[in-house]
LUMDOLUM-853722 format. One record per residue: x, y, z of N, C-alpha, C in turn. Coordinates in steps of 0.001 Angstrom, whole numbers, plus 524288, in hexadecimal, padded with zeros to 5 digits. Each point is the difference from the previous one (the first is absolute). Layout:
BEGIN
XYZXYZXYZ...
//
This chain:
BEGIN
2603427321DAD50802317FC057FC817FF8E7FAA1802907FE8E7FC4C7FE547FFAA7FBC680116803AC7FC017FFD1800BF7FBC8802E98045D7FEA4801937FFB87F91F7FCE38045C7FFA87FD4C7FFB77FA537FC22800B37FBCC8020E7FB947FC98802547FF4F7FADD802C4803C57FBDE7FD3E8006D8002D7FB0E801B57FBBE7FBD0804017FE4F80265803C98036B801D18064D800777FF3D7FF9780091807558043B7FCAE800C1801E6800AA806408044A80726800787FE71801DA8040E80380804847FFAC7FE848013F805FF8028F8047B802DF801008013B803667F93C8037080229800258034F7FA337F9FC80161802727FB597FD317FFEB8006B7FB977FB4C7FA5B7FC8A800AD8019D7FC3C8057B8044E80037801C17FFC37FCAC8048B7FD1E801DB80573801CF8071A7FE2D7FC1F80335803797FAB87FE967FEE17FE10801557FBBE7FACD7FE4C7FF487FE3D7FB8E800FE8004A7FD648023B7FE117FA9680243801417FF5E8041B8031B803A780312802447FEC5805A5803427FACA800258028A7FF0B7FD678022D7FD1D7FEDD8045F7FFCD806458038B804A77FF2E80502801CF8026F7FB818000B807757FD9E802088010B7FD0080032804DE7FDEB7F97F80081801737FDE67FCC17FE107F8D680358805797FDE4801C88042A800C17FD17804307FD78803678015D803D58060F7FEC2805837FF868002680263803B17FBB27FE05805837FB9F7FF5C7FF167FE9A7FCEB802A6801D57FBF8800D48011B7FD227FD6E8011F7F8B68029B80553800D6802668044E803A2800DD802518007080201802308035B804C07F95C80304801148007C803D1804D38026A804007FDBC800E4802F57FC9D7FF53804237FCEF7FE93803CA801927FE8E804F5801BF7FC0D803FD801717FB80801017F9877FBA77FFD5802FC7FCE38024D7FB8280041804587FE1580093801FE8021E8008A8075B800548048C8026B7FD457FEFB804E07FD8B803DB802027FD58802D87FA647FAD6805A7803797FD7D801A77FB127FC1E7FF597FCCD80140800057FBA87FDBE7FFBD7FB7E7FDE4806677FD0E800328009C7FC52805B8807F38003280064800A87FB627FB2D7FC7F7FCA680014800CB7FCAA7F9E67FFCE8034C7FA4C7FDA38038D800ED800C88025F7F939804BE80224802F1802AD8036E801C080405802558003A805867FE6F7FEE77FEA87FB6880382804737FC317FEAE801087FCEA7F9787FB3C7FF417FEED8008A7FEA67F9358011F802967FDAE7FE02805227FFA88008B803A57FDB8804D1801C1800A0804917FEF6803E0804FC801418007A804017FC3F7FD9C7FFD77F9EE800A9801D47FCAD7FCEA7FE03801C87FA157FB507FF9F7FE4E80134803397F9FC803D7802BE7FD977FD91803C0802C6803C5805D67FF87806EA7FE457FE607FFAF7FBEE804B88068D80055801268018B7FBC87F9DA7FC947FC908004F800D67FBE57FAFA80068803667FB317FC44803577FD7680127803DA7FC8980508803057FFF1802C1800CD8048E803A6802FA7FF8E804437FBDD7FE99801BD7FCF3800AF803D67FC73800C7801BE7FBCB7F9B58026D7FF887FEBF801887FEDE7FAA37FE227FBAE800797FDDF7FDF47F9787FE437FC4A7FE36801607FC3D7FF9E806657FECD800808010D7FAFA7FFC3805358002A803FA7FEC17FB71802DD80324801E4805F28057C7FD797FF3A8037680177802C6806487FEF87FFAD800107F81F801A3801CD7FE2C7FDE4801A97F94F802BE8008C8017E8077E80247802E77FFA0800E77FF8F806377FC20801D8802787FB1C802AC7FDA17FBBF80106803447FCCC7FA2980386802E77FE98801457FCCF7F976802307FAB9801578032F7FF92804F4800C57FA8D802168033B7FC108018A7FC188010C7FFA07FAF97FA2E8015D7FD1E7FDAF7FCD27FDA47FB6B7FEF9805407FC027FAE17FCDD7FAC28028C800867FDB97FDBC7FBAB7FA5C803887FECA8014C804837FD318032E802607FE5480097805257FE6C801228031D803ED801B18019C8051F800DA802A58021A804777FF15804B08029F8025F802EE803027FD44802187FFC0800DA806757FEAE7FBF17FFAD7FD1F7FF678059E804117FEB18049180311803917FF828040B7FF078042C7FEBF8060F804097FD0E802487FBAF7FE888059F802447FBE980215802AE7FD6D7FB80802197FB007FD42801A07FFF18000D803D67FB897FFF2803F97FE2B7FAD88042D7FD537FDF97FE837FF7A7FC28803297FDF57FA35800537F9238008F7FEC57FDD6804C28026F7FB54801B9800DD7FEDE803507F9DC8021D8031D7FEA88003C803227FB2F8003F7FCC67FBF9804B37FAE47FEC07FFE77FBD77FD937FA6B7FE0D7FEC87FF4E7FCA38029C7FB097FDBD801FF7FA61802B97FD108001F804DD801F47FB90803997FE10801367FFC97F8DD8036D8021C7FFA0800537FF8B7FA15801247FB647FC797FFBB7FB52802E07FFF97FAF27FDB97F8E07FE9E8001B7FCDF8013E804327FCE1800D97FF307FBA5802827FBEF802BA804877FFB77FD0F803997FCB37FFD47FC967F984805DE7FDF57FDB48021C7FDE67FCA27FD047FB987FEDD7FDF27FCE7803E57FB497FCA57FFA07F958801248007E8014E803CC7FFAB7FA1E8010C8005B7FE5F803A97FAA1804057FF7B7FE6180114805167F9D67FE5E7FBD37FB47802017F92A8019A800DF7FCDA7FA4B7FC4B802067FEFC7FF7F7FE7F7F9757FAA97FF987FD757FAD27FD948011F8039E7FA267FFF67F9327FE86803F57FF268011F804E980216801B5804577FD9E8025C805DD7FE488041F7FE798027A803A37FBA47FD2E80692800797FB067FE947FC057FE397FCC47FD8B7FC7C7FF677FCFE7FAFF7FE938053D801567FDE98027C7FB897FE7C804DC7FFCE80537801FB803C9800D3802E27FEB28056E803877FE7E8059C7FDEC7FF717FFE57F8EE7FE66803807FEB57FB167FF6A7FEB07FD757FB3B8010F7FB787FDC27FE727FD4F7FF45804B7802678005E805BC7FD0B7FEB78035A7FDF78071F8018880342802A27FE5C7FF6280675801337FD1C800607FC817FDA48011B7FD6D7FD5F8006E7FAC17FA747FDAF80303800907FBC2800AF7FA687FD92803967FEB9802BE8039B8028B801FC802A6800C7802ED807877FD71805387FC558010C801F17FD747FF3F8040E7FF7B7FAAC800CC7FD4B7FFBC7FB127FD277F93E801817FC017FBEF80061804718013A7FAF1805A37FC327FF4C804317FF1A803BC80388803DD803AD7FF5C8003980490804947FB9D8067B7FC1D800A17FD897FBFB7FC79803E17FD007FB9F7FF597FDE97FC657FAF6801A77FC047FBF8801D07FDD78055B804847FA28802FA7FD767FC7380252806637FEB37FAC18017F7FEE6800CA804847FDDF7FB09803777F9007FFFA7FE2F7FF167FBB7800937FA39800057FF507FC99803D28051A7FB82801247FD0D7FB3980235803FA8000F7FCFC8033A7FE6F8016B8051B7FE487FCA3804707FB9A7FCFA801017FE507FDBE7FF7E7FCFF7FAF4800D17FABA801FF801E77FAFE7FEBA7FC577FBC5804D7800507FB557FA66802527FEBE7FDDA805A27FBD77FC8F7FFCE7FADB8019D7FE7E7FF35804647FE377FA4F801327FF947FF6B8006D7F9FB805947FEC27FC9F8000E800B57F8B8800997FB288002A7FB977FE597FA817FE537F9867FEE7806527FF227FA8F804067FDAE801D48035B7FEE77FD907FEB67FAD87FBBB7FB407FF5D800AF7FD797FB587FA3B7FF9F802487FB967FE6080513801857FE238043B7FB0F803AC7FFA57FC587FFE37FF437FB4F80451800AD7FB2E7FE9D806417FE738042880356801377FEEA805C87FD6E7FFE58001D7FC0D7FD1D803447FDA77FCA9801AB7FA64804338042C7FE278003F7FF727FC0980462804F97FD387FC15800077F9E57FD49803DB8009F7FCF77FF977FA8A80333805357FB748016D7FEA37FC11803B1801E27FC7E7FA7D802BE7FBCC7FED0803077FEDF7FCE08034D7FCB98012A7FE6C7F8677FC317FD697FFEE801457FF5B7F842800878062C7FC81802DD7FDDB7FB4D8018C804247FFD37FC45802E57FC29800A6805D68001A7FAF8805A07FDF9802907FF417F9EB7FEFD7FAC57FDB48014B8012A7F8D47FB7C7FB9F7FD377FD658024A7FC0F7FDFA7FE327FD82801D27FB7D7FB447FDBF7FC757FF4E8045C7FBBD7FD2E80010802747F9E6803437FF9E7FDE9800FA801967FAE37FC247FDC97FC4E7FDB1803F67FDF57FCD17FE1B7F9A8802F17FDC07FACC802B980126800C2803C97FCD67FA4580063803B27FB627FE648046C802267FE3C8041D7FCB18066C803967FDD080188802B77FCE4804A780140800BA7FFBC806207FEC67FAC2800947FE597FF6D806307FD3A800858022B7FCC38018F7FB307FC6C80314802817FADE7FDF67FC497FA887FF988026F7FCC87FDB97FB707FC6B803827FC887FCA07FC017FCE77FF78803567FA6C7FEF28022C7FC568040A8013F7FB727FD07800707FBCC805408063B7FF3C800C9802F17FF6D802FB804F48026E8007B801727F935805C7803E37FC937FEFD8011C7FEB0803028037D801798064F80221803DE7FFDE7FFCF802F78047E7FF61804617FF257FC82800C78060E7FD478044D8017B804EA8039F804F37FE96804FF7FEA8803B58037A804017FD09802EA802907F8D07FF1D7FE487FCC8800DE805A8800517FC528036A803877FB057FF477FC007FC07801378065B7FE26804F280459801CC7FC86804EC800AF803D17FEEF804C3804867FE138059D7FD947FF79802C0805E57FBFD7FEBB802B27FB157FB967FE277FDD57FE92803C0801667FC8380525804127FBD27FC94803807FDC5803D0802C6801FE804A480337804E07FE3E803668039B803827FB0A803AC802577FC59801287FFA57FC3B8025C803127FF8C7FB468041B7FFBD7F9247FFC47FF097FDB980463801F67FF3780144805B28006B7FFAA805D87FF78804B1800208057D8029A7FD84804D27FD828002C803CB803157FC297FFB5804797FB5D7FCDD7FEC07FCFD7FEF380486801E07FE718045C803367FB2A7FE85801CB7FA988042F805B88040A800838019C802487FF14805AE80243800547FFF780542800027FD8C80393803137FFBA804BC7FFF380576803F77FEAC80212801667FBE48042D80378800487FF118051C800977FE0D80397801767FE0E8044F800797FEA6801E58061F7FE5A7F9CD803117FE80802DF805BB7FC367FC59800537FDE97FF6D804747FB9B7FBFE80057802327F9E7800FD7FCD47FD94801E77FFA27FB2D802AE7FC737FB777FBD4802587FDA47FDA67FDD27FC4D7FDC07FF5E7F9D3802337FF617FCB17FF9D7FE7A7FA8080067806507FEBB800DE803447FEF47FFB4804117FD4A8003C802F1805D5803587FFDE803AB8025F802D18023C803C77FBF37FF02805CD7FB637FE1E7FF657FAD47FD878041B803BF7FCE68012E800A97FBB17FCAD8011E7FA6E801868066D801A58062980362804267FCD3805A4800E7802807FDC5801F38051A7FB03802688000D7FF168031E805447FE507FC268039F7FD527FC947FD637FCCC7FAE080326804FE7FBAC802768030A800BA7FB92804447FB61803F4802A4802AD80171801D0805C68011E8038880127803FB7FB518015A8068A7FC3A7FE687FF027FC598008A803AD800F87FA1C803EF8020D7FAE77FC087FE197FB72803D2806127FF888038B7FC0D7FE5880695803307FF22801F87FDF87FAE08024D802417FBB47FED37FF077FA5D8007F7FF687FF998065F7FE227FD13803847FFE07FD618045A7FF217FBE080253803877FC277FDE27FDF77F9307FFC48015C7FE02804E5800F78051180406801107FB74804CB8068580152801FF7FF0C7FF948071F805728023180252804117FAA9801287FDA17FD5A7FD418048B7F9C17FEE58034E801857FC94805BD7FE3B80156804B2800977FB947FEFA7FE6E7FB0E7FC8C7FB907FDD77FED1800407FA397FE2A804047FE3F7FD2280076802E67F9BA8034D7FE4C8039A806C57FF868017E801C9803F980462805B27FF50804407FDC77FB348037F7FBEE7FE90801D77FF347FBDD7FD8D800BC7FC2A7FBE67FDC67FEF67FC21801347FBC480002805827FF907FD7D80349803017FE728062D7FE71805088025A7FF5C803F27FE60802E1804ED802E77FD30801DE7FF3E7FBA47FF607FB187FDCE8008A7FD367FAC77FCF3802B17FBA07FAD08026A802B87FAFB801B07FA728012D804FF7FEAA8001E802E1804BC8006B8065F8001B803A5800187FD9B806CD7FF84800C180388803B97FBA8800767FD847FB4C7FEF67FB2E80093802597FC6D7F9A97FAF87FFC87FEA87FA027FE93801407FC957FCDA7FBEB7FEDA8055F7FEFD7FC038047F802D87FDA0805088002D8034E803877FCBD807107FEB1802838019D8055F7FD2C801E37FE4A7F96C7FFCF7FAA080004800F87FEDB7FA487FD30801497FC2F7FA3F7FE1C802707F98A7FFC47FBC0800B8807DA7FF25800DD80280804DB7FD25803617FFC6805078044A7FB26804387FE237FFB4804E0802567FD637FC497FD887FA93801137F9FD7FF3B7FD007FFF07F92C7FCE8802328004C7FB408019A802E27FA50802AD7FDEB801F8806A57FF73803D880305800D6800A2803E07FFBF8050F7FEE47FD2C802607FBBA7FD338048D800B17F99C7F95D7FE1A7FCD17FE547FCC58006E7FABF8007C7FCC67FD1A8052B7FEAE7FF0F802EA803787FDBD805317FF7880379803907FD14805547FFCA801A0803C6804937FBDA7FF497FDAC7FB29801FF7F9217FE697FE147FF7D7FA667FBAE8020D7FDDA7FB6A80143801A17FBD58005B7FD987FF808064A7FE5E8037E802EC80378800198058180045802CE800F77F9BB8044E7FD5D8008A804137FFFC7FC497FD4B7FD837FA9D7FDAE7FC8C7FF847FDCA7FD317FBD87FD9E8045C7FDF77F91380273803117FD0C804147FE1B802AC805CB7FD01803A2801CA80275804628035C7FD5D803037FD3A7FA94800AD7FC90800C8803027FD627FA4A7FA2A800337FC877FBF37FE15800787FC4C7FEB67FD887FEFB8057D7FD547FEE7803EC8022B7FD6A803B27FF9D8059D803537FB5B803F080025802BD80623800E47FB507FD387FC767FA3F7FDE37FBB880287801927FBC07FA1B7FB78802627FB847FC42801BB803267FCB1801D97FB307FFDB807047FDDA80276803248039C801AB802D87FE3D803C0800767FB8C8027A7FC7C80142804E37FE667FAEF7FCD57FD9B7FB587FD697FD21802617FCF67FBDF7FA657FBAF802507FFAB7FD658052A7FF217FA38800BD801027FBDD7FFB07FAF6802BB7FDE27FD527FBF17FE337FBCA7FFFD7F9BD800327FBC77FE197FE067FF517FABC7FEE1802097FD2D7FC3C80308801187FBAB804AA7FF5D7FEB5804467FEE18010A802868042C802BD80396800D1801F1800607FB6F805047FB3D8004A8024C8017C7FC2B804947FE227FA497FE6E7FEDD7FD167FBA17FF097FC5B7FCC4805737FEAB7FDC2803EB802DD80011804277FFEF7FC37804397FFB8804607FE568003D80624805537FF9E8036A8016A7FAC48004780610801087FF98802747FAAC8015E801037FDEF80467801CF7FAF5800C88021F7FEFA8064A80237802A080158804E8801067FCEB803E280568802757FE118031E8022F7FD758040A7FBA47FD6C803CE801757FD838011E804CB7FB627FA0D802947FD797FF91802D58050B7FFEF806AF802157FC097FECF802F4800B480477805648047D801C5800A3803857FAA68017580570802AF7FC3C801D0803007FCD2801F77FE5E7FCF280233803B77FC807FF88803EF800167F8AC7FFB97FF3A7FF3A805358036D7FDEA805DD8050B800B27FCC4805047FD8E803217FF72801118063D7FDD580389800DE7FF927FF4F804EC7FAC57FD23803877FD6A7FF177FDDF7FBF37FC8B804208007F7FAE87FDB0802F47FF187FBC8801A27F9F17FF49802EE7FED68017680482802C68025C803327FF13801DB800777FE8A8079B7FC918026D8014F7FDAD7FFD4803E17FC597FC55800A67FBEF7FD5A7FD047FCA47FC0D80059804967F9E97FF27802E6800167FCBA8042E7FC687FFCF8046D7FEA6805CD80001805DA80266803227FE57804827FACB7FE17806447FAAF8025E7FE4F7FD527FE46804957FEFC7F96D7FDD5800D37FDDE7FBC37FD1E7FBCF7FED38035E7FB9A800BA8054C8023D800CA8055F7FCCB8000D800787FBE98057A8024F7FB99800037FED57FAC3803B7803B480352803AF7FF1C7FFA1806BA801A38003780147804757FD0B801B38051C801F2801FC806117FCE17FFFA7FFCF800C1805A38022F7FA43801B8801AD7FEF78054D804B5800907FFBE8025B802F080493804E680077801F48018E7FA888018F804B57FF1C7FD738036E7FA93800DA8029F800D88064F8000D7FBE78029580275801008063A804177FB3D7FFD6
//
């Protein structure tokens, strides 16, 4: 189960090592618990137990807890923690873990080959595809403004470019080719910024749309192939309405509408 970054809590604080940095900066042992989570985790505890709204004569409960039951050191730690929880500090530090972590799952580049001519631009040649272009022909007599040879000819060429059955088409090439590149612009801090920058965000972005591109097309050819089964006369599919049309294609329009959608920046 995965642990909810959004929200400050005791275990996403684990998950970021959060509780092991004040332990360090204060000579802490690394080893075994964690004496800063322990200690938070005990002021909690004790705050949950303790009634919600404190007597006038409690003159010791500030912050919510009553820190008369404290040391100075335990205090401290959990005034800490309390600042490092706001919204905006845990919005950084869940953002700087999030970074730490995409770079640590970054392979390192190949090692440095002097005898490979790095001018060369590699060739990735993509194979056109095995379909003959449509005759306009529909098979049927008379002239008929849509054709439902002429729709499964369509879904015959997304089955090309979109193999659902097995097989490797043109657009699962492209996913194999960019999980292949591993950039090497150089052991200068730009130049390593850069390749850490391309590999998880530019590579793993392109290569996520080119494979939601490929399921649309999977999904489209299946709707297509439904749509003329349903409509299989030339009539019948002359006579569909919008409605009609977008029941049964609700799902790859629905899907082409969310790949086509602007992307939204997170407000900071």
């Amino acid at each position: 189960m995965s642990i909810d970054l959004d929200r400050p809590s005791i275990e996403a604080a684990d998950e970021i090592d959060l509780f092991r940095t004040y332990d360090a900066q204060k000579g802490h042992p690394a080893e075994g618990d964690s004496w800063t989570r322990a200690v938070v985790t005990k002021i909690i505890e004790d705050q949950s137990h303790r009634h919600t709204v404190a007597r006038g004569s409690d003159l010791q409960m500030l912050g919510g807890i009553d820190r008369s039951r404290y040391t100075a050191d335990e205090l401290a730690a959990y005034d800490w923690y309390r600042s490092q929880t706001e919204p905006g500090r845990w919005k950084e530090l869940v953002f700087e873990h999030r970074q730490k972590d995409a770079r640590e799952q970054v392979e390192p580049p190949e090692e440095f080959n002097p005898d490979r001519n790095y001018r060369e631009k590699p060739v990735h040649a993509v194979e056109g595809l095995n379909r003959k272009p449509f005759d306009g022909q529909g098979g049927r007599a008379g002239a008929v403004a849509v054709s439902t040879d002429a729709i499964l000819y369509f879904a015959n060429v997304l089955e090309s470019i979109a193999p659902i059955a097995g097989g490797n088409g043109p657009l699962q090439t492209v996913i194999d080719k960019l999980k292949e590149i591993k950039p090497r612009p150089g052991a200068f801090s730009r130049a390593e910024k850069y390749r850490l920058t391309l590999v998880p965000d530019l590579q793993g972005e392109t290569t996520k749309t080119v494979g939601d591109l490929q399921a649309i097309l999977g999904v489209a050819q299946t709707e297509l192939r439904a749509l003329v089964k349903e409509y299989d006369t030339a009539e019948e599919l002359n006579g569909l309405t919008v409605k009609q049309y977008g029941d049964v294609m609700t799902g790859s329009n629905t899907r082409i509408d969310a790949l086509g959608a602007p992307a939204t920046k997170e407000k900071t």
